[in-house]
Rosetta silent file (secondary structure, phi, psi, omega in degrees, C-alpha in Angstrom):
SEQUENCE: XXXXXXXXXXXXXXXXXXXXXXXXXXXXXXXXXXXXXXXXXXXXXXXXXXXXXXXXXXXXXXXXXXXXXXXXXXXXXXXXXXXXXXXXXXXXXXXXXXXXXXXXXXXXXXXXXXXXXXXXXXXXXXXXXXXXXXXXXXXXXXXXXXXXXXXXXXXXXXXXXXXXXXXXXXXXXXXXXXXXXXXXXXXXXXXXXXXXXXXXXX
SCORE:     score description
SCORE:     0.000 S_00000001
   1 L     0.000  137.704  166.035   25.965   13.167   26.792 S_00000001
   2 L   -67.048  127.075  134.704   23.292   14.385   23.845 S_00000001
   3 L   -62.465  144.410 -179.416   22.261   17.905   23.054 S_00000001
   4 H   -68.098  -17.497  144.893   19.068   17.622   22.237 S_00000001
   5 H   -50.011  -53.939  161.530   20.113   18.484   18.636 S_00000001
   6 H   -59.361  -23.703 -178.910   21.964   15.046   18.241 S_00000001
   7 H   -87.087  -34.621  151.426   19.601   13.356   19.703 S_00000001
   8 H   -22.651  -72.905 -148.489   17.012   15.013   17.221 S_00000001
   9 H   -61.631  -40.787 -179.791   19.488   13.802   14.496 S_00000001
  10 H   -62.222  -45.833  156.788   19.625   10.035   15.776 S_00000001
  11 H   -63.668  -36.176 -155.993   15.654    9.943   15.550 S_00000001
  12 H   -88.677  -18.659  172.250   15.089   11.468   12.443 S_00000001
  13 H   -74.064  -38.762 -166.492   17.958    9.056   11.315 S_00000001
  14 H   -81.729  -34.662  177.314   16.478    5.887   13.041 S_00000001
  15 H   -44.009  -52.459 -168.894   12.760    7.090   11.625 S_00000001
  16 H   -81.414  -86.311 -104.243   14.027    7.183    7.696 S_00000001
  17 H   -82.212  -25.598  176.629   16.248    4.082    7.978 S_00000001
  18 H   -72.514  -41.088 -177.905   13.118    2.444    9.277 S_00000001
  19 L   -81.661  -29.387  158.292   10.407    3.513    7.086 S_00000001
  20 L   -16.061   84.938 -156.138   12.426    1.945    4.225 S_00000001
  21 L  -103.553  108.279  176.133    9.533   -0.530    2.924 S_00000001
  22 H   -98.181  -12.458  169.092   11.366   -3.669    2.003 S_00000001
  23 H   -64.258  -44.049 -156.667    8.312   -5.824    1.266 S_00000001
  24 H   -65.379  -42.660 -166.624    7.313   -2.843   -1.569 S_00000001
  25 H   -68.139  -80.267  179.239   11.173   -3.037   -2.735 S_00000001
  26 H   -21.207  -67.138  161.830   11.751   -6.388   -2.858 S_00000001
  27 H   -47.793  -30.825  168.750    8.676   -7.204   -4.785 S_00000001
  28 H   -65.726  -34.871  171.789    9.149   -4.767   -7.251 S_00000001
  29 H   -37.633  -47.672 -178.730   12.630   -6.288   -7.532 S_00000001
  30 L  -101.987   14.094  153.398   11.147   -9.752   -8.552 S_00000001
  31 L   101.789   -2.639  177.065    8.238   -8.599  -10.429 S_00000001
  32 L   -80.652  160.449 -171.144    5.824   -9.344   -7.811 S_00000001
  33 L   -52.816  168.811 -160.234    2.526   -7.518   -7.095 S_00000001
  34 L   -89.665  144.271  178.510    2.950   -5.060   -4.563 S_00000001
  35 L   -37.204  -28.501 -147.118    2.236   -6.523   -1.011 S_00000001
  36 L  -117.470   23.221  163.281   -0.370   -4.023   -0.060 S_00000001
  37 L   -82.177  -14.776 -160.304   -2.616   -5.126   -3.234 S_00000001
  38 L  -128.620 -175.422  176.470   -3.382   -8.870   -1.849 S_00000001
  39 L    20.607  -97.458 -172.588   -4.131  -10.632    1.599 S_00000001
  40 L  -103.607   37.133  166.688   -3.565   -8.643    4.558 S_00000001
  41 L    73.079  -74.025 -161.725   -2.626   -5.394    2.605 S_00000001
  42 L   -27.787  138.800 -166.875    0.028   -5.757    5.045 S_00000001
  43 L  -104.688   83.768 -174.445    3.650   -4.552    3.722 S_00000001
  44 L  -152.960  175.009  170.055    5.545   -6.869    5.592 S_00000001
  45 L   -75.307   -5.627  174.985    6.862  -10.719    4.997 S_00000001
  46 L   -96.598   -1.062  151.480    4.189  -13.018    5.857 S_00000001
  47 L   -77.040  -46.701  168.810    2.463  -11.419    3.130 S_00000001
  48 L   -83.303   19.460  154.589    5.005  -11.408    0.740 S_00000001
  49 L   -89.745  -24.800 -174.748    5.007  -15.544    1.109 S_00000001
  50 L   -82.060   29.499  159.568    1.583  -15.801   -0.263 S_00000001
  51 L   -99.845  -14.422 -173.177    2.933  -15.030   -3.560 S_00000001
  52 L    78.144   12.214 -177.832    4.641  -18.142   -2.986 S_00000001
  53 L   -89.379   98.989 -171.469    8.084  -16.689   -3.756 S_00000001
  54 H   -85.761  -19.883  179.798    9.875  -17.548   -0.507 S_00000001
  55 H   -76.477  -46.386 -172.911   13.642  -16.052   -1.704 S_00000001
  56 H   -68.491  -39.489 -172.741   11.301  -12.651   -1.995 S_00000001
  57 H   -72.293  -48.068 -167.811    9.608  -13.215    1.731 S_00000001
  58 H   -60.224  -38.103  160.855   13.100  -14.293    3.181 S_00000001
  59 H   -28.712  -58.701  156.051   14.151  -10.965    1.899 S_00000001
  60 H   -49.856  -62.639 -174.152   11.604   -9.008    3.357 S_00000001
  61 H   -49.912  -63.658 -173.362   12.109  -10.558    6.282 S_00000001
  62 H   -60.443  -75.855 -156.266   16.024  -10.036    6.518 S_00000001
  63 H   -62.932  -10.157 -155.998   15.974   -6.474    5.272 S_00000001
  64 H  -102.206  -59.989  172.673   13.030   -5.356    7.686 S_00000001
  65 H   -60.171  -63.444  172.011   14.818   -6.690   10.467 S_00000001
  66 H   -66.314    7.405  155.613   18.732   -5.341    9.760 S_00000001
  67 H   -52.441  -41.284 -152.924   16.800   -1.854    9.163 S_00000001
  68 H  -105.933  -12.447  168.898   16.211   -1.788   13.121 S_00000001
  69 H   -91.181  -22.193 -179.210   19.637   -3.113   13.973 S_00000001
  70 H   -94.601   -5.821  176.417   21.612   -0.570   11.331 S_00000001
  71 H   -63.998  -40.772 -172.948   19.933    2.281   12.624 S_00000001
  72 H   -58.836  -56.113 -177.661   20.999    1.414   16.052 S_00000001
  73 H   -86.263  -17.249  153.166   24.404    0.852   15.120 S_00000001
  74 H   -62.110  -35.700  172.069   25.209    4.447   12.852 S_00000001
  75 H   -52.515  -96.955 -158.905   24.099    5.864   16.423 S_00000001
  76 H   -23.000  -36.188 -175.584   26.510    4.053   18.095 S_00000001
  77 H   -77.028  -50.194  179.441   29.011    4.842   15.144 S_00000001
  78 L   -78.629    9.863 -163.977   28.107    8.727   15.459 S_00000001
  79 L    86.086    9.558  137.830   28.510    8.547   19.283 S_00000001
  80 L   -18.331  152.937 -167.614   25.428    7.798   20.683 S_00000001
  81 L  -106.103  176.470  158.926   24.818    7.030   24.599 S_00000001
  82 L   -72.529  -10.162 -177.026   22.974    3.646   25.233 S_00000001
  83 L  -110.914  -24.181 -157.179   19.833    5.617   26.047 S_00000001
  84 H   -95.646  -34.632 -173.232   19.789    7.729   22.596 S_00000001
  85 H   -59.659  -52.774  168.340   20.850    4.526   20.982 S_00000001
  86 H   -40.376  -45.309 -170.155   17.754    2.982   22.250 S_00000001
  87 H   -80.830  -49.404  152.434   15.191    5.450   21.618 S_00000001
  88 H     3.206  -61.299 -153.686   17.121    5.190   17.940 S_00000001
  89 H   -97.405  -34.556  172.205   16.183    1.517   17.315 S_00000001
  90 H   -86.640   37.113   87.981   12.374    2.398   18.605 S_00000001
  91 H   -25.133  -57.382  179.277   12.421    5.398   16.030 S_00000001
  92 H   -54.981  -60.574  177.589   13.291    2.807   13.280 S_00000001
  93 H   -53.116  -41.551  152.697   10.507    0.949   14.217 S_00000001
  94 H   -33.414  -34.640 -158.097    8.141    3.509   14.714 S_00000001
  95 H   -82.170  -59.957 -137.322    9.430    4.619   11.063 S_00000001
  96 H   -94.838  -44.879 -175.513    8.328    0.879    9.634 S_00000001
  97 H   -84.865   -2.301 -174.110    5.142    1.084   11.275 S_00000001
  98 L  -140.760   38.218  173.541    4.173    4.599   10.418 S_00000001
  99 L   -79.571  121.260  173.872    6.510    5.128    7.145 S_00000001
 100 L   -29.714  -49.663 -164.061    6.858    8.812    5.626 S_00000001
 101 L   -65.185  -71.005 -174.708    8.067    6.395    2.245 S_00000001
 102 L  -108.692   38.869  158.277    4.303    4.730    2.098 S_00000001
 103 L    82.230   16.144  169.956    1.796    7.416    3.292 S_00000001
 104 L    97.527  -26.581 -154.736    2.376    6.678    6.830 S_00000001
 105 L  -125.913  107.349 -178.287    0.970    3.414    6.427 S_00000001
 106 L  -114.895 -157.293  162.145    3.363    0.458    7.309 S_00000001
 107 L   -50.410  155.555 -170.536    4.025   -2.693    8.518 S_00000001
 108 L  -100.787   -4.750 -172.336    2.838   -4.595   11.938 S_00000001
 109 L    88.028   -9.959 -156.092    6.443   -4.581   12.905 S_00000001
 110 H   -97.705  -31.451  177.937    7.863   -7.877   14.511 S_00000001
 111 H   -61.264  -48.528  160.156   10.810   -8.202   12.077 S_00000001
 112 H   -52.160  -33.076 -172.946   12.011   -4.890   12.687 S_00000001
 113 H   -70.963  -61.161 -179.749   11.618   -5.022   16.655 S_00000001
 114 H   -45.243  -38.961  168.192   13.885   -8.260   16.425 S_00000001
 115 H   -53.011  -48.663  115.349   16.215   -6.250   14.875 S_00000001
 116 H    15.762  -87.452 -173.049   15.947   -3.661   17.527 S_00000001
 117 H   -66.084    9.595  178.249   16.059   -6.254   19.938 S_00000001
 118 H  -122.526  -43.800  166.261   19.744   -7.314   18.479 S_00000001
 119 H   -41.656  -39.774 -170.476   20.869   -3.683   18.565 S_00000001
 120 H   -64.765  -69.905 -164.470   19.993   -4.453   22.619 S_00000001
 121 H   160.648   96.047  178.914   21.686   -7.409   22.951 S_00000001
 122 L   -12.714  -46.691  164.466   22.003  -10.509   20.865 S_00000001
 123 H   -58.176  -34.101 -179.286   20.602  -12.755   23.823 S_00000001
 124 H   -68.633  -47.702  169.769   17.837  -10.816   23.851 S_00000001
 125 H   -51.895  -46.451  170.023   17.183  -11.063   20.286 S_00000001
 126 H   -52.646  -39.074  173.658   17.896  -14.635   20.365 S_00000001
 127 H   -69.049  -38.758  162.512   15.490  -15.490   23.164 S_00000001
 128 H   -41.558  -52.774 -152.995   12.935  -13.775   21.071 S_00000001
 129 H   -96.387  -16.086  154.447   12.956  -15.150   18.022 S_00000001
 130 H   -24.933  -77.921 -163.409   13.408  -18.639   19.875 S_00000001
 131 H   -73.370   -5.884  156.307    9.788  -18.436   21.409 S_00000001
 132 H   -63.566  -38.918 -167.002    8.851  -16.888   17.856 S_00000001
 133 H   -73.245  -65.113 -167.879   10.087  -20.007   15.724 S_00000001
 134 H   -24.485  -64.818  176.750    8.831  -22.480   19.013 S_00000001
 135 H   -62.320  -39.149  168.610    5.018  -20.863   18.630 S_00000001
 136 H   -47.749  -63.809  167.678    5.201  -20.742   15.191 S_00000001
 137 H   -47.126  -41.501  172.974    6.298  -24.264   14.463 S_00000001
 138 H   -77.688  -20.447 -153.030    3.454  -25.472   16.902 S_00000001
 139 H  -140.609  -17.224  174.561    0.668  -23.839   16.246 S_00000001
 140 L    74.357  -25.290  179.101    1.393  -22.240   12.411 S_00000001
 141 L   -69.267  107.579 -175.340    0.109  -19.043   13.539 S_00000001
 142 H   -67.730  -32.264  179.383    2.411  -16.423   12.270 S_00000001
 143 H   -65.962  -76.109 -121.888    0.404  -13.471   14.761 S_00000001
 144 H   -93.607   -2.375  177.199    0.162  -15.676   17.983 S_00000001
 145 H   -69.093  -59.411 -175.784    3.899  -16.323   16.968 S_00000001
 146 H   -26.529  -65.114 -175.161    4.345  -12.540   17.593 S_00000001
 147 H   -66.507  -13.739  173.658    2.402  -12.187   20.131 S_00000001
 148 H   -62.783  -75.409 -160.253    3.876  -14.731   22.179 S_00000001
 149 L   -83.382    6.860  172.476    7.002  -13.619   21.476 S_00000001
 150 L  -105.033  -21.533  169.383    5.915   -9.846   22.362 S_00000001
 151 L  -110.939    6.700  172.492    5.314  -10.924   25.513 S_00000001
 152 L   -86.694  -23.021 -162.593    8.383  -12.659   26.390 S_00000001
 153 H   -73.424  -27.909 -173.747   10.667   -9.760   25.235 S_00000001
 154 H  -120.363   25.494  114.139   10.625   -7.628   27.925 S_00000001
 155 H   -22.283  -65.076 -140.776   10.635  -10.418   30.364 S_00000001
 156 H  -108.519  -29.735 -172.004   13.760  -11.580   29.026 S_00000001
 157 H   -69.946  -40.266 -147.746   14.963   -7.799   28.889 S_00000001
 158 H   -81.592  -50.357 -155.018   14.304   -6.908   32.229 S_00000001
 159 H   -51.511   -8.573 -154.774   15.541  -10.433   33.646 S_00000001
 160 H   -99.062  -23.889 -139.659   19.225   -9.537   31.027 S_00000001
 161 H  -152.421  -33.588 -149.967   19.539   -5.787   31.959 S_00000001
 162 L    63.043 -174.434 -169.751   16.768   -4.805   35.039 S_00000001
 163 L   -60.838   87.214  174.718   14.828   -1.674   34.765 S_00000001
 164 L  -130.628 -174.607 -167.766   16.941    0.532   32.480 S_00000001
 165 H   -61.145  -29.351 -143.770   15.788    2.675   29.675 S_00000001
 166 H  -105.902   17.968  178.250   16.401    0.267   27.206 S_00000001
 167 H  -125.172  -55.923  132.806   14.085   -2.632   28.654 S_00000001
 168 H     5.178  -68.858 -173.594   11.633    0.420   29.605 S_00000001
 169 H   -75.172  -23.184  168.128   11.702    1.009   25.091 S_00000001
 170 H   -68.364  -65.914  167.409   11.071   -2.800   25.044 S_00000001
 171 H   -72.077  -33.265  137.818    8.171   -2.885   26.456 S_00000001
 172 H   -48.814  -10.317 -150.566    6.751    0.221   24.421 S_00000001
 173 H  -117.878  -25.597  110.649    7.863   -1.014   21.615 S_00000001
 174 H   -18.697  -31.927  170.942    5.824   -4.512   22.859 S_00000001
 175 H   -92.919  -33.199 -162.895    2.698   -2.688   23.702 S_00000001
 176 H   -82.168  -42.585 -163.873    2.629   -0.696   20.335 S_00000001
 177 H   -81.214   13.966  161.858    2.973   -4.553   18.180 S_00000001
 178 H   -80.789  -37.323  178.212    0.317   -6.085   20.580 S_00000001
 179 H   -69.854  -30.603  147.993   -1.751   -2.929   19.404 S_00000001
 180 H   -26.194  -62.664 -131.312   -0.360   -3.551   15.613 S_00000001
 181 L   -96.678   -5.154 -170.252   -1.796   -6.794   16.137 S_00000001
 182 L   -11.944  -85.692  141.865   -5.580   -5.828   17.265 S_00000001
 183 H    18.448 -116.486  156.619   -7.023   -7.223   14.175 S_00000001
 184 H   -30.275  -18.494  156.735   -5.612  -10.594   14.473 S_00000001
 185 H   -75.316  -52.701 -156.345   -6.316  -11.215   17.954 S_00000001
 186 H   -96.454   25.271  174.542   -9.856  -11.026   17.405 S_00000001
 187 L  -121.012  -29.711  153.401   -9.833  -13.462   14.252 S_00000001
 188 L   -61.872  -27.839  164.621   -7.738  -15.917   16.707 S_00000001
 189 L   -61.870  -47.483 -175.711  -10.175  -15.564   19.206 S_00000001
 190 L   -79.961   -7.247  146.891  -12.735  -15.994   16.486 S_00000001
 191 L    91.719   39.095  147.571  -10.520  -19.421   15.029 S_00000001
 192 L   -66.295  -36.692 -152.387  -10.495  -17.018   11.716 S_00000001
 193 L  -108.980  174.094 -134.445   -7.298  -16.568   11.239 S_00000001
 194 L   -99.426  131.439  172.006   -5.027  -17.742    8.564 S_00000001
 195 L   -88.092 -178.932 -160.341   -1.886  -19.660    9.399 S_00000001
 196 L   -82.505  128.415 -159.639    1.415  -19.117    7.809 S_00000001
 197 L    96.815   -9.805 -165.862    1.317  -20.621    4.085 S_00000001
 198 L   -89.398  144.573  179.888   -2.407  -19.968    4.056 S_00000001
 199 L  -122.729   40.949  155.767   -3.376  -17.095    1.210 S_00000001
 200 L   -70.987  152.716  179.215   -6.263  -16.686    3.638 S_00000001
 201 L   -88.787  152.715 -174.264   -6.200  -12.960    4.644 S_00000001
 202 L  -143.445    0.000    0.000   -4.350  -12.448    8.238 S_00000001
């Protein structure tokens, strides 16, 4: 069981491993403009494709997402419980949407929560990013991909696990990117918003 000092230690660990902003890194890495200069601001990976670099986007993508899965697993590696591991992997995310590294001001989140959501339990993650690709592929909308796929996760959590804490942090962690996602709801509502490839702002 956690003292509330380790469990301290496990947040403040899942927070900085989170707030790591791999769209800013990556792009400086390839020379590209910084993420939160163009389109949506946004420091995340559907932004850094409208530079058209896609090795720099996949990047983003991949690093944003094994942020919220390595936090999860150094808990588990320092002897974490399954409940402190959880609140862990929603620290990291919290840290990417609110990162100390860029002023507080992050990311919308969905790569990291899949990440998260693989610290949970690989079916879970998988069923995720299923009805993420599905909605995506149909419809082009990188948001309503999200959002979609934000409302399936803790669906698919509860039916894999039932009510335990860590389907409980799924669904906060599900309510905070539908609130990430405000924005973007009302420019889909309003047939505004830009699909994925578009260097329309989104």
């Amino acid at each position: 069981m956690e003292t509330p000092t380790s469990l301290l230690i496990y947040l403040i660990l899942g927070y900085l491993i989170g707030s790591l902003p791999f769209a800013v890194i990556v792009s400086k890495a390839f020379g590209l403009a910084d993420p939160r200069s163009f389109g949506s601001g946004n420091p995340g990976a559907t932004n850094v494709l409208r530079t058209g670099n896609k090795a720099a986007a996949i990047l983003t993508l991949l690093g944003d997402a094994a942020k919220g899965w390595l936090a999860m697993f150094a808990a588990a590696k320092l002897g974490a419980g399954s409940t402190a591991i959880a609140l862990t992997g929603l620290a990291a995310f919290l840290g990417h949407l609110f990162p100390v590294f860029l002023k507080f001001k992050g990311g919308k989140g969905v790569a990291t929560a899949v990440g998260v959501l693989l610290g949970l339990d690989g079916w879970l993650a998988l069923g995720a990013l299923l009805v993420w690709l599905a909605t995506a592929f149909v419809t082009r909308y990188s948001s309503l991909a999200a959002l979609v796929a934000t409302a399936a996760a803790p669906a698919l959590a509860f039916w894999l696990h039932g009510a335990v804490a860590s389907t409980q942090m799924v669904l906060m962690m599900c309510l905070l990117l539908v609130w990430r996602h405000t924005a973007n709801i009302k420019r889909l509502l309003a047939g505004t918003e830009g699909r994925i490839g578009s260097k329309k702002k989104t």
